[in-house]
C-alpha positions as CSV (number, residue, x, y, z in Angstrom):
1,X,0.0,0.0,0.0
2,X,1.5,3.3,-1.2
3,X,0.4,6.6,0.6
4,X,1.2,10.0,-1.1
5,X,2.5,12.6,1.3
6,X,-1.3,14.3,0.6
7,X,-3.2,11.3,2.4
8,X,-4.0,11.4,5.9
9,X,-3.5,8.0,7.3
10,X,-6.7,5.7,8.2
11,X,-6.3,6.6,11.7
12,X,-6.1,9.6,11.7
13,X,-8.9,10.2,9.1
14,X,-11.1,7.9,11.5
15,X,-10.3,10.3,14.6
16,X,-11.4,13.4,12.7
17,X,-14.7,11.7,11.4
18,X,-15.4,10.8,14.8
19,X,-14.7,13.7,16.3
20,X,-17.3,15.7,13.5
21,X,-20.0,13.1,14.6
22,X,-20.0,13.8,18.1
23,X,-19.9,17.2,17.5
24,X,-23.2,16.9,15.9
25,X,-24.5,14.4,18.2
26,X,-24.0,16.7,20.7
27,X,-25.4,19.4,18.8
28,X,-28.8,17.7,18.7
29,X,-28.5,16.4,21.9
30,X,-28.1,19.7,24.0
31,X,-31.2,21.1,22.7
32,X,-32.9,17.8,22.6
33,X,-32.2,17.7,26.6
34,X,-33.1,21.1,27.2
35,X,-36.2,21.0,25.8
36,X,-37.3,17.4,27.7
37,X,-36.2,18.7,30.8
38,X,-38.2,22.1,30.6
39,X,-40.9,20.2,28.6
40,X,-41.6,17.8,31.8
41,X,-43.0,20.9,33.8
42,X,-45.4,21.7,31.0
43,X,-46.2,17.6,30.9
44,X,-46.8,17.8,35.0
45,X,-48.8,21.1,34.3
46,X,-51.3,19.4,32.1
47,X,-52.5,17.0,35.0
48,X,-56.4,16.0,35.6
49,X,-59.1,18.9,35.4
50,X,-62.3,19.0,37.0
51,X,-64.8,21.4,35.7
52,X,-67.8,21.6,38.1
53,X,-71.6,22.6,37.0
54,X,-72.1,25.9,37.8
55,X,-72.7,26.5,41.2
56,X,-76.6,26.4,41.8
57,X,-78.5,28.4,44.9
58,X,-75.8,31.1,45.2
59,X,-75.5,34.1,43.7
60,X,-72.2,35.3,43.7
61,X,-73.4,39.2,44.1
62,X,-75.3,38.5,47.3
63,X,-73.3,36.0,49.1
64,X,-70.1,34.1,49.8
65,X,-70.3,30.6,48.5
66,X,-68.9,27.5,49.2
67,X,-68.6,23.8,47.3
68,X,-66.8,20.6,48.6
69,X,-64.0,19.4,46.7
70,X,-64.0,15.6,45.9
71,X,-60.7,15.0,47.2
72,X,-61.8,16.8,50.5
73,X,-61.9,19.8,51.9
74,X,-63.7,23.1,51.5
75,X,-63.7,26.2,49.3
76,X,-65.1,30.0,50.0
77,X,-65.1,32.0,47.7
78,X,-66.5,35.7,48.3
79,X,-66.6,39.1,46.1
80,X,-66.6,42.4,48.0
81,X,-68.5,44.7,47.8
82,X,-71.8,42.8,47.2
83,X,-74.4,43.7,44.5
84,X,-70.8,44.8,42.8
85,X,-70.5,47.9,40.6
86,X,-68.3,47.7,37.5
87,X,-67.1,51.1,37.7
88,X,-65.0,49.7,40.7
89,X,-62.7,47.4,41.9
90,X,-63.7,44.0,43.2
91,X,-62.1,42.4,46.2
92,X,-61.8,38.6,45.7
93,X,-61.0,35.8,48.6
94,X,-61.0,32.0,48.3
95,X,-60.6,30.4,52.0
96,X,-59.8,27.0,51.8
97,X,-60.0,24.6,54.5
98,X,-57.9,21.2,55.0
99,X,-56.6,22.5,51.1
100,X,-53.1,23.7,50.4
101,X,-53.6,25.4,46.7
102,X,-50.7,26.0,45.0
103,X,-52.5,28.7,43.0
104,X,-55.7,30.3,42.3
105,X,-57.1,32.2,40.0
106,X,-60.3,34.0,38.8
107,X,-61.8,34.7,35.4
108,X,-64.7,36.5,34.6
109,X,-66.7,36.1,31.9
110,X,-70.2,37.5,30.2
111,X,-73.0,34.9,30.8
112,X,-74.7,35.8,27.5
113,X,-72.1,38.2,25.6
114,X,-68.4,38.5,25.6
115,X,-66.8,40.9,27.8
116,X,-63.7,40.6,26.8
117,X,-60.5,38.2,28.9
118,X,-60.6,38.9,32.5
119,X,-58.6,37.2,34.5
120,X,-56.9,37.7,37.9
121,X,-54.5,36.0,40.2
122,X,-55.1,35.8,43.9
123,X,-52.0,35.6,46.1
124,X,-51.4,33.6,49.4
125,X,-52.2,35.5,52.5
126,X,-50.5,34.9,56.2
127,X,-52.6,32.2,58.0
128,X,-55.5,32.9,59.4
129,X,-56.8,30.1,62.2
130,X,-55.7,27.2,60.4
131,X,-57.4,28.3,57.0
132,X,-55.6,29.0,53.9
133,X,-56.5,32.4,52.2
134,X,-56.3,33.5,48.9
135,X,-57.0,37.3,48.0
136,X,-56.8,39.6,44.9
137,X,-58.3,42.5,43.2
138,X,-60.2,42.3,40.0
139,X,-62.6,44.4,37.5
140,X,-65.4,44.1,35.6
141,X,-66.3,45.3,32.2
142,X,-68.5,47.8,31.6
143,X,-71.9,47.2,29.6
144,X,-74.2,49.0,27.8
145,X,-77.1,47.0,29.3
146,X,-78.1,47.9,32.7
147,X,-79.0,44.0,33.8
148,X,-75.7,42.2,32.9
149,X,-75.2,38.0,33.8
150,X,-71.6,36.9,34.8
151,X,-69.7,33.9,35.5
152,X,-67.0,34.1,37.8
153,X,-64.6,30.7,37.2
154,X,-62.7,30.1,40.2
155,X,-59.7,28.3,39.5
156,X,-58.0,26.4,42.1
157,X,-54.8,24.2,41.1
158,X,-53.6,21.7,43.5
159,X,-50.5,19.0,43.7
160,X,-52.4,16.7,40.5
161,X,-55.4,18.4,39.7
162,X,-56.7,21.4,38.6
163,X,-60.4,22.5,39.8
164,X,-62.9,25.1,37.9
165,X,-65.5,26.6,39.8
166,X,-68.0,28.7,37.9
167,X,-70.5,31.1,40.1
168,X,-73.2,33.3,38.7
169,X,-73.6,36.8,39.8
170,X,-74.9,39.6,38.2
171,X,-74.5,43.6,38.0
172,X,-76.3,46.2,37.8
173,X,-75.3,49.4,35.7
174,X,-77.6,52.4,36.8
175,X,-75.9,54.5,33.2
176,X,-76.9,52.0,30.9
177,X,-79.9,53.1,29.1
C-alpha cells in the first residue's frame, strides 16, 4: 500500500470523522435535553381537570359561596362589595380549609355576551386560624345593558389536579340606558 504525502492516514482520518459526529451528536443532543427537561414541567402542568356545574343556589353578588371538593376539603369563595358595581374594583377571597392550593385564579366572563379576557391571580395570605387564604383585586367590564349575567370561574390548582369553579352573579349598571 503506497500513501502519497497528501493522504491522511486511516487513523487519523477515522479520529477526525469521529470527532465531526460527536460534534453533531452533541449538537442535537443539548437542545434535545433542554427541551425534555423544561418540557416535563409543561407535561406535570397538564394533569387532571375538573370542571364543576355551575354553582346552583348562590348568587355570587349577594353572598359568599362555598362547594366541597371531591378530594376533601372546602372552598369560600367571596366578592366584595356585594351587588358589585363595575365602575369599581372587586375584592376577591378563596378560604380553603384542609386544602393547600398552589394557585388560584379567577376569570370573569359574560353569561350571555363577551366581555372581553378577565382574569386575575389571587396571592397567598398569612394564615388565618388554620385556614388558607387567597386574595386579589379584580374588575369588571362595563356594559351598555343595565341587567348584565356573569360567570366568575374560580380556578383552584392543587399537587395533580386542577379544579374550575363557575358562580353566577350579576351587576347592575344604573348609566346603561
Amino acid at each position: 500500500i503506497c500513501l502519497s504525502e497528501n493522504r491522511e492516514p486511516a487513523a487519523e482520518i477515522l479520529m477526525t470523522t469521529m470527532k465531526r459526529e460527536w460534534k453533531i451528536i452533541l449538537v442535537l443532543a443539548v437542545p434535545l435535553l433542554v427541551a425534555l427537561y423544561f418540557g416535563r414541567g409543561l407535561l406535570q402542568e397538564s394533569a387532571e381537570s375538573v370542571v364543576f356545574p355551575v354553582v346552583a343556589g348562590c348568587p355570587l353578588h349577594l353572598q359568599a359561596c362555598s362547594v366541597q371538593l371531591p378530594q376533601g376539603g372546602e372552598v369560600n369563595f367571596e366578592m366584595n362589595p356585594k351587588q358589585p358595581d363595575p365602575n369599581k374594583p372587586l375584592q376577591l377571597t378563596a378560604t380553603f380549609q384542609q386544602l393547600q392550593p398552589l394557585s388560584v385564579e379567577v376569570l370573569f366572563e359574560g353569561k350571555e355576551m363577551y366581555m372581553g379576557y378577565l382574569q386575575y391571580r389571587l396571592m397567598p395570605q398569612p394564615d388565618a386560624e388554620g385556614l388558607v387564604q387567597f386574595q386579589g383585586e379584580g374588575s369588571l367590564s362595563i356594559c351598555t345593558r343595565s341587567l348584565m349575567s356573569w360567570i366568575a370561574r374560580l380556578k383552584i390548582k392543587l399537587e395533580g389536579v386542577t379544579y374550575e369553579i363557575p358562580f353566577e352573579f350579576e351587576t347592575l349598571h344604573v348609566d346603561a340606558e
